[in-house]
Structures are given as structure tokens and as C-alpha cells.
N, C-alpha and C positions, 0 to 999 in steps of 0.2 A: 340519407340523401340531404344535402344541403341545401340550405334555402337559394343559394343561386341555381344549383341543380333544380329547383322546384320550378323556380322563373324561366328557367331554359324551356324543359317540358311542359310547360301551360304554354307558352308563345309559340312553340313549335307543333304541337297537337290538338288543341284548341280549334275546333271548326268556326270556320268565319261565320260570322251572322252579318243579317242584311242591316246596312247603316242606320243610323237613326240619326233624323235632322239634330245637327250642331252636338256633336259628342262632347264636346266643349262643357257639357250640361253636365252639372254634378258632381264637377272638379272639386266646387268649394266646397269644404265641411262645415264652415263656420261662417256666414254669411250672416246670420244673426237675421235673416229676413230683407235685410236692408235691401239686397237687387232684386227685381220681378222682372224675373227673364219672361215673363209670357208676353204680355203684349206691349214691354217698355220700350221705346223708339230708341234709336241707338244715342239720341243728344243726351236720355231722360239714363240711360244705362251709363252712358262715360259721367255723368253728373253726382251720379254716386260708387263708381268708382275711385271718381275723384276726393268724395269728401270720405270716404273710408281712408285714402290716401294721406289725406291731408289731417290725422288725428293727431292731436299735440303729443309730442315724448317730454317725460321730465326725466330730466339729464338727458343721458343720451342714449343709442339704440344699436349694438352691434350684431350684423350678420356675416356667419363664416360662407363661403361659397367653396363648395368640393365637390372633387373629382378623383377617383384613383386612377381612371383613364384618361391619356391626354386626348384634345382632336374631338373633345364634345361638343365645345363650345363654352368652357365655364365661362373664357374669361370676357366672351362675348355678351353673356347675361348678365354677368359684373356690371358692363358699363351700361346696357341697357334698364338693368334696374334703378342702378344709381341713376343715370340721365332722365328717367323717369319723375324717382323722389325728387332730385332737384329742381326739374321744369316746372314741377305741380305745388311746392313746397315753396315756403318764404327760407327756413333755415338753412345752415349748412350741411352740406352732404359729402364724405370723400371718402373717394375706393384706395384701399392700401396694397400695392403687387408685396404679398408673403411668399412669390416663387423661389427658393432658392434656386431653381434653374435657369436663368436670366426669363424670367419674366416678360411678356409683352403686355401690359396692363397700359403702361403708358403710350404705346403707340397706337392706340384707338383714341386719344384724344389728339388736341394740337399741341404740340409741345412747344409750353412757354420758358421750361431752367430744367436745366440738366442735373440737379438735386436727387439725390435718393433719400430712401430711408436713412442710409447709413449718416449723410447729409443734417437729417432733420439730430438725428440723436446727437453729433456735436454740436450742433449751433443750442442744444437745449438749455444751458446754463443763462443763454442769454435773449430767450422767449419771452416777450413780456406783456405779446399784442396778438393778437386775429394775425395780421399786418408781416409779424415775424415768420408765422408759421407758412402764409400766403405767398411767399419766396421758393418755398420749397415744393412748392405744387403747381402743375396743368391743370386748365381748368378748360369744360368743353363749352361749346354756345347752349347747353341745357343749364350753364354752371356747374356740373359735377367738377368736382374737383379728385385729382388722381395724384399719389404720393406712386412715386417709381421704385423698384427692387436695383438693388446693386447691378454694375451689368459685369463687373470685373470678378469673376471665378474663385480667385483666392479671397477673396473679402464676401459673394455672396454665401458661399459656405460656411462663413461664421456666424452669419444672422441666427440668434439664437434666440431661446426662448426667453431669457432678458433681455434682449435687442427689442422683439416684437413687445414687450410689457412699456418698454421707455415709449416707444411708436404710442401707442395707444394710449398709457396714461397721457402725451402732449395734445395730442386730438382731441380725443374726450372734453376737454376742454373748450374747446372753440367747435365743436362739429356735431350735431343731432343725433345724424346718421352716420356709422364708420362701418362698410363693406371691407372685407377682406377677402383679393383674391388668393386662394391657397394654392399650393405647388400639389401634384396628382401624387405625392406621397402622405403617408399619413404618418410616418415614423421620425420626419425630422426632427429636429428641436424644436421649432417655432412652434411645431404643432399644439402642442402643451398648452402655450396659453395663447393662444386662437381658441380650442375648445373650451379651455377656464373660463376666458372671458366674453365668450359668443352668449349672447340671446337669445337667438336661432342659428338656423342653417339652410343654406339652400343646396340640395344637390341635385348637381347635373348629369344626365344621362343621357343616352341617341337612344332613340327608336331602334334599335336591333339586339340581339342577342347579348355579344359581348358587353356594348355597354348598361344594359338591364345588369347583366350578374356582376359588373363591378360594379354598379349602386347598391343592389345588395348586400353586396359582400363590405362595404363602405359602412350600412345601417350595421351589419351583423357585427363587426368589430368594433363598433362605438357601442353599441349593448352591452357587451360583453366589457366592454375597458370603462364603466360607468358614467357614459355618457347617455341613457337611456332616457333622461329628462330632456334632451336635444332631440333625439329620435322621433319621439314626442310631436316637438316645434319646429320638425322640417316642414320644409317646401320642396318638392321634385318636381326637377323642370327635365321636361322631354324636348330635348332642343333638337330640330331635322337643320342636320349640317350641307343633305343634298336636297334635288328637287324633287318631286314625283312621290307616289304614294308606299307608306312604307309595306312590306313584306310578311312582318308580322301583325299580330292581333293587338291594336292601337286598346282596345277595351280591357283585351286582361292584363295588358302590361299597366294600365293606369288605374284598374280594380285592385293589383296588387301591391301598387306602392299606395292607394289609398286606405287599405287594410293596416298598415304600416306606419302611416304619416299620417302631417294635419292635413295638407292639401299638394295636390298635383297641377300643373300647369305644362300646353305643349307649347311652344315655338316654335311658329311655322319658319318653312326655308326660308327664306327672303336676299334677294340677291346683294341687296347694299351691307349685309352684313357678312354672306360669304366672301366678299373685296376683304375682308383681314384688313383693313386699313381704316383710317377714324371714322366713327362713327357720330350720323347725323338721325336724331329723330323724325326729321322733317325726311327722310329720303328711305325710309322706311314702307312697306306696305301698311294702308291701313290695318289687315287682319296683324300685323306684329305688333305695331303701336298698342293696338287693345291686347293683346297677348301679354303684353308688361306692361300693362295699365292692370291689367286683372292677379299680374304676379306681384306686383307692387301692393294692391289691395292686401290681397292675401297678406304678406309679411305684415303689414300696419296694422292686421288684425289682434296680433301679438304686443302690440304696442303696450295698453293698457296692464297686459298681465306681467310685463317687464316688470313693471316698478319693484324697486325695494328689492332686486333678486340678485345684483351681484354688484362689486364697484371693483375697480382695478386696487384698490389701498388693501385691500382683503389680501392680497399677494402676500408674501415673505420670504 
């Protein structure tokens, strides 16, 4: 039986137990102490959220965000996390669309230049500023800033795994933080060096069956293709894409990707995010706000044990 098969039958068989106030409890693995969820008031909880958030990177810090299933919401947690790091952060922070299927990365922000990726990689000869790069990117009122995927078919399909390495060695550069939303395959090209050069990873899942076992099956095959030190330094985000309470057992499904990973986070429904259309922090529920307040956390936890562990020149 396969480990998605395993996931199937614990969610499906699994007898419900009676709640317990704020499940939310015991996401983190690594908290280091730092939050006292017992009697912290919620100013005295976002206050160290915020300063786990706000830990210095030296160079810079890349997270891949995947999905094998489309319709999770990656690319929704893409901007929320980034809009996050940027509102709370003084540095730069920019999500990169690596869809090779026209991508919608950039239309949750407002769109300031019609530049893509493909965009950034000619103009690279003659990059010589913050300034230069800052033409080729949307940026949202959190400041996140968003580099666009191709939108034309014959030309996104070439985006290749030296397409994404030119991408990223130019950012690196000017950018703290560089989020990459991936395309719900794992076998393209790009893919290659999104996993080389990621730091972590966040993967998205729904709250039901199917997309439980392609998260799975997502950890299962980066085990297995020697990304096992990534597996390691996920984050699974359980993103609720509808309203209402989900179906299955919210406990075992986040007890078994915490068996698995460093840490788990849910995101609740929230309707300014179901609109598919730009997103604003301020128009958010507060329970979501803290919800990537607490997945931002978690990632910058990683911050410190980055260092010294991979640099784009290592390439050839």
C-alpha cells in the first residue's frame, strides 16, 4: 500500500474526536519557545510572530511552492506569503510565475509592465541597477513584487531549466526573498533547478482526499529523486478553497504531514481570496492574516540554517 493509499484510509476511517479548542495548536515544530500560546494576548502573539518574521537573511532566501494538483490554491499562498514578508520586512521580496502553463501569478497583483520572465532574461546584459530589474516587475501595495511567466504558448514552453537559473541568478541579486510559483508538474524542465536551488518548499494541499494524496505523492517522489533534504524543510499548507467545515479528519491529515515535514499550517476560506483577483492584506479576515503571519513565521525559521548551503555559481 502506498503512502497515498495510507493517507486515503486514515482520512476516511479515522473516527472523529470531539474538537479541541484552537487545533491550530501544535502546528509548529520549531518554535524554539519563542510563542506562549497559553495566556499571550493576540498584540503580545502577532509581536512575535512578527519578529521570527523579520530575522535577517545573509544573501538571499528561496522558497519553491508546489503542487501536483491544480485548484489548491498555490498560487494564492504564493502572494499571501510573499505580501506578508514584504509588509513586515524592510528588504526585497519577489514571487517568480515558473508556470509553464500561462501562469496567473501576476494577476493577483496590480499590474504595472507587461514584462515576463522571458523579458527579464534579454534585458540581462544590460542590468546594472535595483532600478533596471524594477521595470520588469508588479509590485502590490504590501510591496511584494511579482516577475510574470510567458503568456504566449510557443515561447512558454521553452522556459527551461537555464532559462529559470538566468531568472534567479539576476534576482538574487537585488532580492532577500525570491518565491517561486511552480506549474502543478513536476517533470518539466524548470523543475531541475527550482529544486537545486530552493532552500525550502512550501506544499499545497486542500483539505480532502485527492488533494492529501497528491501531496503525498509530491513528498514520495522528491524522496525518492534525492531531494530528501527538502522534504526535511517543507511547510504544508492546507488551504480551504470553499466555505464550511471540511469532511474529513482535519487532525490526521495534519498529524500525517507533520510526521513527514517541519511544519504544517491551515488557511482558512476567506472570501477576498476566493475573488481570484488581486489581492489585498487589508481585505482579508483577520483568522487568515494570522494564518500567514504564522506560515511566514514558520518559513523564516529556516532562515538561520540556510546559510552557507547552496549559491546559484555552484551550477554548470
Amino acid at each position: 500500500m502506498t503512502n497515498q493509499d495510507l493517507v486515503a484510509e486514515a482520512l476516511l476511517k479515522r473516527p472523529k474526536r470531539t474538537p479541541r479548542g484552537g487545533w491550530r495548536r501544535g502546528l509548529h515544530r520549531a518554535t524554539g519557545g519563542v510563542v506562549n500560546l497559553g495566556d499571550s494576548t493576540n498584540e503580545q502573539r502577532n509581536r512575535a510572530l512578527a519578529a521570527r518574521i523579520e530575522q535577517p537573511i545573509r544573501n538571499d532566501y528561496r522558497v519553491a511552492l508546489l503542487s501536483l494538483k491544480g485548484g489548491v490554491g498555490k498560487t494564492t499562498v504564493t502572494v499571501g506569503l510573499g505580501a506578508t514578508f514584504a509588509s513586515l520586512r524592510g528588504d526585497c521580496v519577489v514571487a517568480v510565475d515558473a508556470n509553464p502553463d500561462f501562469g496567473t501569478l501576476a494577476q493577483r497583483v496590480p499590474l504595472q509592465t507587461n514584462s515576463t520572465v522571458r523579458d527579464l532574461i534579454a534585458a540581462r546584459p544590460d542590468i546594472k541597477s535595483y532600478s533596471d530589474v524594477r521595470v520588469h516587475t508588479s509590485q502590490s501595495s504590501s510591496r511584494l513584487e511579482v516577475l510574470a511567466s510567458e503568456q504566449d504558448p510557443a515561447i512558454s514552453e521553452a522556459f527551461s531549466e537555464a532559462d529559470y537559473r538566468q531568472v534567479i541568478d539576476i534576482l538574487q541579486v537585488y532580492y532577500n526573498i525570491i518565491l517561486t510559483d511552480c506549474g502543478t508538474g513536476i517533470m518539466h524542465s524548470a523543475m531541475n533547478g527550482v529544486l537545486d536551488l530552493a532552500n525550502s518548499l512550501v506544499l499545497v494541499s486542500s483539505p480532502a482526499i485527492d488533494g492529501a494524496r497528491s501531496a503525498a505523492a509530491t513528498l514520495d517522489w522528491l524522496q525518492l529523486h534525492g531531494y530528501g533534504h527538502l522534504v526535511e524543510r517543507t511547510v504544508v499548507v492546507i488551504s480551504a478553497a470553499r466555505p464550511g467545515s471540511s469532511v474529513i479528519d482535519m487532525d490526521a491529515l495534519v498529524d500525517y504531514f507533520m510526521r513527514r515535514c517541519r511544519a504544517v499550517e491551515v488557511i482558512p476560506f476567506d472570501e477576498h481570496l476566493a475573488e481570484g483577483s488581486v489581492m489585498d492584506l487589508e481585505l482579508m479576515r483577520p483568522a487568515t492574516r494570522r494564518a500567514f503571519m504564522e506560515l511566514a513565521a514558520m518559513v523564516a525559521d529556516d532562515f538561520a540554517d540556510a546559510v552557507g548551503r547552496h549559491a546559484v555559481s555552484e551550477w554548470h
